[in-house]
LOTORMI-563781 format. One record per atom (N, C-alpha, C, CB): residue in three letters; x, y negated, z negated. Coordinates in steps of 0.05 Angstrom, whole numbers, padded with zeros to 5 digits, always signed. Glycine has a CB too. Example, Ala and Ser with C-alpha at 12.3 -4.5 7.8 and 13.67 -1.06 7.14 Angstrom:
ALA+00264+00114-00156ALA+00246+00090-00156ALA+00264+00066-00156ALA+00226+00089-00181SER+00257+00045-00142SER+00273+00021-00143SER+00258-00001-00157SER+00282+00012-00114
This chain:
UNK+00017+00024+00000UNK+00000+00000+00000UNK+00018-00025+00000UNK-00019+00000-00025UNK+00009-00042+00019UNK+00020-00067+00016UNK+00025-00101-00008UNK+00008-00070+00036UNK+00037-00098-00026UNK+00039-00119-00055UNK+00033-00143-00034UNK+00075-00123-00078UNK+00011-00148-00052UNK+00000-00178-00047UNK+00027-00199-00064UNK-00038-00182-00065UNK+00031-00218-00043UNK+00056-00238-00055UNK+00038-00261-00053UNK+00090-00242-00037UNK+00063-00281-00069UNK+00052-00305-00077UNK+00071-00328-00077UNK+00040-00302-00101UNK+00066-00342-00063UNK+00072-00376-00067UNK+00069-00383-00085UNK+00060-00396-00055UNK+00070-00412-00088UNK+00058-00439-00106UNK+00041-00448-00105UNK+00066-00460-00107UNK+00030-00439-00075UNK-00002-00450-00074UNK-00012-00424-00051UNK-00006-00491-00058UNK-00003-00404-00052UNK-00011-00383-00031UNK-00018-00354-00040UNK+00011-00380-00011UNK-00032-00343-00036UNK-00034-00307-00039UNK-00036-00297-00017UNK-00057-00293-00055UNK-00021-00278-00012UNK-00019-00267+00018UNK-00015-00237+00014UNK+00008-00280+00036UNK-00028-00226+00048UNK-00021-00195+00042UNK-00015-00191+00078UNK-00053-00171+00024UNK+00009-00195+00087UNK+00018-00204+00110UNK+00048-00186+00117UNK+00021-00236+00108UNK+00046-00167+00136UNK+00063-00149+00147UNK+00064-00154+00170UNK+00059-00126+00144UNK+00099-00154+00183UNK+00095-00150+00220UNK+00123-00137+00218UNK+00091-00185+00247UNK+00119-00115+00244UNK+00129-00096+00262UNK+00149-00110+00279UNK+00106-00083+00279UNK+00177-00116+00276UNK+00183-00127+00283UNK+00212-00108+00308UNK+00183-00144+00261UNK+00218-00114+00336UNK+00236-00092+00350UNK+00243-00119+00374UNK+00215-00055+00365UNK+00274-00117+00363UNK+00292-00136+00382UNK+00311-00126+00388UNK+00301-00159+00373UNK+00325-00132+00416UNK+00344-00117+00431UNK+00371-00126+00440UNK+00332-00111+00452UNK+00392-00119+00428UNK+00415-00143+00446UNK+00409-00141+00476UNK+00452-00135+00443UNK+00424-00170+00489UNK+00422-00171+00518UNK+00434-00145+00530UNK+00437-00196+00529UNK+00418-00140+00551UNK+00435-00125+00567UNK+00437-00089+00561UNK+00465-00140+00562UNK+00413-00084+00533UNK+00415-00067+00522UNK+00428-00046+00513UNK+00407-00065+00525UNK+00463-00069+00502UNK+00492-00054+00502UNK+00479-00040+00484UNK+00523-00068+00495UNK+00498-00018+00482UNK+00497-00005+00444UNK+00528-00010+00436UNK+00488+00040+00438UNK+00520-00041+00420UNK+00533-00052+00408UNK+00531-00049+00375UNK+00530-00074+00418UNK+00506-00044+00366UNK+00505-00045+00340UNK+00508-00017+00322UNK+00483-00058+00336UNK+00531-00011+00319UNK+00548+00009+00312UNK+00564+00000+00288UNK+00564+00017+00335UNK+00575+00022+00269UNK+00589+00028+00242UNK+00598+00003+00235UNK+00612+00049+00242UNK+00606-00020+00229UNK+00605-00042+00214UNK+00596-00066+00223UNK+00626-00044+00206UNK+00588-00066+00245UNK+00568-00084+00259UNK+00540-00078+00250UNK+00570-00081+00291UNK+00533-00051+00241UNK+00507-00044+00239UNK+00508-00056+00212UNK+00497-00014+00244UNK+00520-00052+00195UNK+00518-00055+00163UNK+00528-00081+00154UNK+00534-00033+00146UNK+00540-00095+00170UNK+00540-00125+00166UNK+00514-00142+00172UNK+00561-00136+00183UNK+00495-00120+00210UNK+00468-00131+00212UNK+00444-00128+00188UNK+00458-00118+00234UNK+00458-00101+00177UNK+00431-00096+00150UNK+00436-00122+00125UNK+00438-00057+00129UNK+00453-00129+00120UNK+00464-00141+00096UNK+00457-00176+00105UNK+00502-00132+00091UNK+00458-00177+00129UNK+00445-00203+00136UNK+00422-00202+00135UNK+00449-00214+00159UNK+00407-00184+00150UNK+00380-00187+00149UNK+00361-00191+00115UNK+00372-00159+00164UNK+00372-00172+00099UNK+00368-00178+00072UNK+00376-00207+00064UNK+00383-00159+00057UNK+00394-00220+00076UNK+00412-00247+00060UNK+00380-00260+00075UNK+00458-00262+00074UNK+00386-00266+00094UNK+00365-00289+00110UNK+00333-00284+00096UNK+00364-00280+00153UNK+00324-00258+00095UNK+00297-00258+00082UNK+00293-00261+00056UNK+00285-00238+00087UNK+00318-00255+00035UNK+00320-00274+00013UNK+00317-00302+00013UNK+00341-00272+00004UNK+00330-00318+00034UNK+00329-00346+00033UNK+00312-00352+00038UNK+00341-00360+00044UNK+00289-00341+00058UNK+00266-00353+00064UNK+00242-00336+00055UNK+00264-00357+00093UNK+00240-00322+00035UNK+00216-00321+00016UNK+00203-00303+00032UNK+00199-00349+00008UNK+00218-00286+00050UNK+00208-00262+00062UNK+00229-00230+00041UNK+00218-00266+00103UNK+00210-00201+00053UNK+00215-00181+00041UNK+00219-00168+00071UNK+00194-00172+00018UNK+00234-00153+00066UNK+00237-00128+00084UNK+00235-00105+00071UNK+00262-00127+00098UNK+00215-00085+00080UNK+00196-00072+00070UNK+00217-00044+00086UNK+00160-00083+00080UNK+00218-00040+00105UNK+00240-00024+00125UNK+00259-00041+00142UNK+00224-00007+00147UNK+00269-00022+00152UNK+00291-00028+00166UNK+00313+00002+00185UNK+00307-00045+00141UNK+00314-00004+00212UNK+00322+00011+00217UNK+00348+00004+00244UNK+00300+00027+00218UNK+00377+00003+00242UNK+00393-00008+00263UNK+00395+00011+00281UNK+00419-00018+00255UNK+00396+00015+00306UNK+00407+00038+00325UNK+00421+00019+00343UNK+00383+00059+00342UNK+00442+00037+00353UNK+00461+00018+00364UNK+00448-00006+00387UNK+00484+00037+00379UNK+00423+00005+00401UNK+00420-00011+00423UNK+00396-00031+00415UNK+00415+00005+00449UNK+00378-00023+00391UNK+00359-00043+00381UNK+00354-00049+00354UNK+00337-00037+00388UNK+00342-00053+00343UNK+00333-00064+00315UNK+00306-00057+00305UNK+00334-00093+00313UNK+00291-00048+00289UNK+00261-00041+00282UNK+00273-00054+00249UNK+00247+00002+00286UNK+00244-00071+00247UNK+00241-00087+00217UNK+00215-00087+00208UNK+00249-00116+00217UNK+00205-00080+00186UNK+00184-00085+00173UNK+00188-00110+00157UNK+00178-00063+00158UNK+00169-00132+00149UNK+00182-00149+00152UNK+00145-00157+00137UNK+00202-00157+00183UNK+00151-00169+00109UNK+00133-00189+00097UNK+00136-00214+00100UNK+00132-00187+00073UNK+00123-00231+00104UNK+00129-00265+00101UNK+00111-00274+00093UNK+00136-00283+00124UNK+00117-00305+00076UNK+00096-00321+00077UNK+00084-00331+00104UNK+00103-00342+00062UNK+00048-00340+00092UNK+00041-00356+00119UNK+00042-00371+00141UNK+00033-00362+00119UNK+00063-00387+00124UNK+00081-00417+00135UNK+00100-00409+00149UNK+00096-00438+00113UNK+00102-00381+00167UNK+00120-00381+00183UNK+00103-00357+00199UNK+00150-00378+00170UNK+00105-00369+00227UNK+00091-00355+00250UNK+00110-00332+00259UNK+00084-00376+00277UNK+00099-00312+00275UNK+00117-00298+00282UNK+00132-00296+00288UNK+00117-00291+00287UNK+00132-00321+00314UNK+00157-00322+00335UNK+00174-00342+00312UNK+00149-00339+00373UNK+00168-00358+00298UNK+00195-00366+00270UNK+00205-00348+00264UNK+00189-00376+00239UNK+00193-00318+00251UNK+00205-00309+00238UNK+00230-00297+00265UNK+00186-00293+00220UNK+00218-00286+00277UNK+00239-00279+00308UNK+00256-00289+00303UNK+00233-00289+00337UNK+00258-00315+00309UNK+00278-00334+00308UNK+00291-00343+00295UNK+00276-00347+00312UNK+00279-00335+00266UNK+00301-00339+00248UNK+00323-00316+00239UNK+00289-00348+00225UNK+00308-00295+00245UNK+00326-00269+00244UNK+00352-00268+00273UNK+00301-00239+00247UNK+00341-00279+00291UNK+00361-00272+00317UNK+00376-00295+00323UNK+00345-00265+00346UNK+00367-00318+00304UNK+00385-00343+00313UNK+00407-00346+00289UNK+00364-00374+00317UNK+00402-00329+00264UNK+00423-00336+00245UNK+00443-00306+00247UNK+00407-00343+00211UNK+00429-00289+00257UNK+00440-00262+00258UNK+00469-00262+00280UNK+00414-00241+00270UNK+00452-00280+00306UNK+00480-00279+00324UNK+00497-00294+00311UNK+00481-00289+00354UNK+00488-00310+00297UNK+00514-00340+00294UNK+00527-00324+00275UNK+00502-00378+00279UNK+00525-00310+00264UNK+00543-00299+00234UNK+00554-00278+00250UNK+00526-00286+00202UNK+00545-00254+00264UNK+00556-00229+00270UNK+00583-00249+00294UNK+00526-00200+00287UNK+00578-00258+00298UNK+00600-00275+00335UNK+00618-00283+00317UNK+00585-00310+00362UNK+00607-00294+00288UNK+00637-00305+00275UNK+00648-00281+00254UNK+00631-00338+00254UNK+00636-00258+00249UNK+00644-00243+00228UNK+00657-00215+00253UNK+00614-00235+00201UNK+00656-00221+00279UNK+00666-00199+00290UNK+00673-00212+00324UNK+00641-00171+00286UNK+00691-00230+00326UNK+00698-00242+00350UNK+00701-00224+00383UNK+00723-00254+00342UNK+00700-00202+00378UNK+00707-00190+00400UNK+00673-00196+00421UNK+00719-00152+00390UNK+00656-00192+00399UNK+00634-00196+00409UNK+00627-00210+00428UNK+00623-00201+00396UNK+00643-00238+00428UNK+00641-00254+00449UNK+00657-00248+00468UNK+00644-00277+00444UNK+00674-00226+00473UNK+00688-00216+00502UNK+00661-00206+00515UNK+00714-00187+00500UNK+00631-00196+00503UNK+00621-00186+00521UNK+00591-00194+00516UNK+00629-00158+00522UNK+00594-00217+00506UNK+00575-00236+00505UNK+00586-00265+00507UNK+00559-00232+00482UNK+00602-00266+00536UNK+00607-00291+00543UNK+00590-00317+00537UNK+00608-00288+00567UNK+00567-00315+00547UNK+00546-00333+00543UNK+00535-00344+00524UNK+00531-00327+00552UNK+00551-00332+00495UNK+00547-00341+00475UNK+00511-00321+00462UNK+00548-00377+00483UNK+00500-00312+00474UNK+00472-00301+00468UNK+00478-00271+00462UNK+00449-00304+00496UNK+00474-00260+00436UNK+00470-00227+00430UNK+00441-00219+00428UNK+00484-00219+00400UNK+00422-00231+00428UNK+00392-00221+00429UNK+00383-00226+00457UNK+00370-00236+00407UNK+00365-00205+00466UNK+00348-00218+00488UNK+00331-00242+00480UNK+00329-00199+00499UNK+00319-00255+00500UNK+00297-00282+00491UNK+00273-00264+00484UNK+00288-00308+00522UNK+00259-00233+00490UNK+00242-00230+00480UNK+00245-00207+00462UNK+00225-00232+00495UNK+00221-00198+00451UNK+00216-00185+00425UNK+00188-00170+00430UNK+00214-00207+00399UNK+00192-00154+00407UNK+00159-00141+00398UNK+00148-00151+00371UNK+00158-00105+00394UNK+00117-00148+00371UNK+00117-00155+00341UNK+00097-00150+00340UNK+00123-00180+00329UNK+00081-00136+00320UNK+00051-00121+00320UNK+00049-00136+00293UNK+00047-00082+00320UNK+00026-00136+00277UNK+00012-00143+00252UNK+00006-00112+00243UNK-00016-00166+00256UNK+00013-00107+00212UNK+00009-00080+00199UNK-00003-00083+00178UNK+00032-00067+00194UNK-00029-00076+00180UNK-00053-00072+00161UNK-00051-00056+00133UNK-00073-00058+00177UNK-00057-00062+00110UNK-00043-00037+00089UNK-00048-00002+00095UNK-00058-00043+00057UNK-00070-00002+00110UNK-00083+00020+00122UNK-00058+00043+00134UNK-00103+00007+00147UNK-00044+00019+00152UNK-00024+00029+00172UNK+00006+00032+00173UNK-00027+00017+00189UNK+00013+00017+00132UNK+00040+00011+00128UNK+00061+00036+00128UNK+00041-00004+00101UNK+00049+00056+00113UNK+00059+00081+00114UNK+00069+00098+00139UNK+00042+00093+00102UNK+00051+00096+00158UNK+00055+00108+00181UNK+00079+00085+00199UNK+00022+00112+00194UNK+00074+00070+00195UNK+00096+00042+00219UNK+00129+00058+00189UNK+00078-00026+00210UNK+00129+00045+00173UNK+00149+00051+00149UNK+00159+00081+00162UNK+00131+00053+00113UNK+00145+00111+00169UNK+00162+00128+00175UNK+00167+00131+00203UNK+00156+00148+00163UNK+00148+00111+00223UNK+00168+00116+00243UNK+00182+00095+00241UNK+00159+00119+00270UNK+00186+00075+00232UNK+00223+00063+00225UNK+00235+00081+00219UNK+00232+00042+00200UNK+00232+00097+00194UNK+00249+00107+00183UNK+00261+00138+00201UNK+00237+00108+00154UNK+00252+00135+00226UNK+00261+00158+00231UNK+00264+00156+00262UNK+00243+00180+00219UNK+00275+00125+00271UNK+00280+00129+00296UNK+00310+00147+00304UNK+00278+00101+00308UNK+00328+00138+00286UNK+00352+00153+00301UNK+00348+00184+00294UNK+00383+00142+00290UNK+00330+00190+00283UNK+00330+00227+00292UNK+00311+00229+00314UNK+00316+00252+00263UNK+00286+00213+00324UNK+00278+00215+00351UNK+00292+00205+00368UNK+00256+00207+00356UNK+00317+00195+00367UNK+00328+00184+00388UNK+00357+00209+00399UNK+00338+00150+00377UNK+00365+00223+00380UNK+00383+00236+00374UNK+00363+00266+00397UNK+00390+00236+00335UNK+00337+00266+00384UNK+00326+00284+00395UNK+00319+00289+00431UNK+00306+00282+00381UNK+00316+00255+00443UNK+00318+00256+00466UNK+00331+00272+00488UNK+00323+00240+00467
């Protein structure tokens, strides 16, 4: 079941499905690139009064469960995950930019569904279990 959170002036019960892709769909996000991406993603949704509920890195995409307050629309939250994520990973791992000349590690688009408490459990284990269906391919 999904914990109702709270503001200063808000009660909310607000989940989204969140799946972003580096450009070019390298599989770049591998053994300390992946765990520097987990450790950010936690830092950034600390700062902004969001929870990450799951989380799952595979080298070529990203799957996030992902609580927020109201005061931030989806495509914010997008953007705040993919716009602070490149800027830290390009400076915490320089090679990156040999093959992201252009300065850009995310594509411009994304997925993002809304997850009902109904449905949290079921989205939560397929996060939790893409790299054994991917392994399975």
């Amino acid at each position: 079941m999904l914990d109702t959170e709270h503001t200063s002036h808000t009660t909310y019960r607000i989940a989204y499905h969140f799946c972003y892709i580096p450009k070019y769909r390298k599989m770049v996000l591998k053994a300390g690139l992946e765990k520097a991406l987990r450790t950010l993603h936690e830092q950034i949704a600390d700062h902004y009064d969001m929870k990450i509920l799951e989380q799952e890195i595979l080298p070529d995409h990203v799957h996030m469960l992902v609580s927020a307050p109201p005061r931030y629309s989806p495509a914010q939250i997008a953007q705040i995950f993919k716009s602070l994520t490149a800027r830290e990973l390009f400076r915490q791992f320089p090679q990156l930019k040999k093959q992201y000349w252009g300065g850009h590690l995310w594509t411009d688009s994304y997925f993002v569904e809304t997850v009902g408490s109904k449905r949290l459990d079921a989205v939560k284990d397929y996060i939790r279990h893409q790299k054994q269906m991917t392994m399975d391919l």
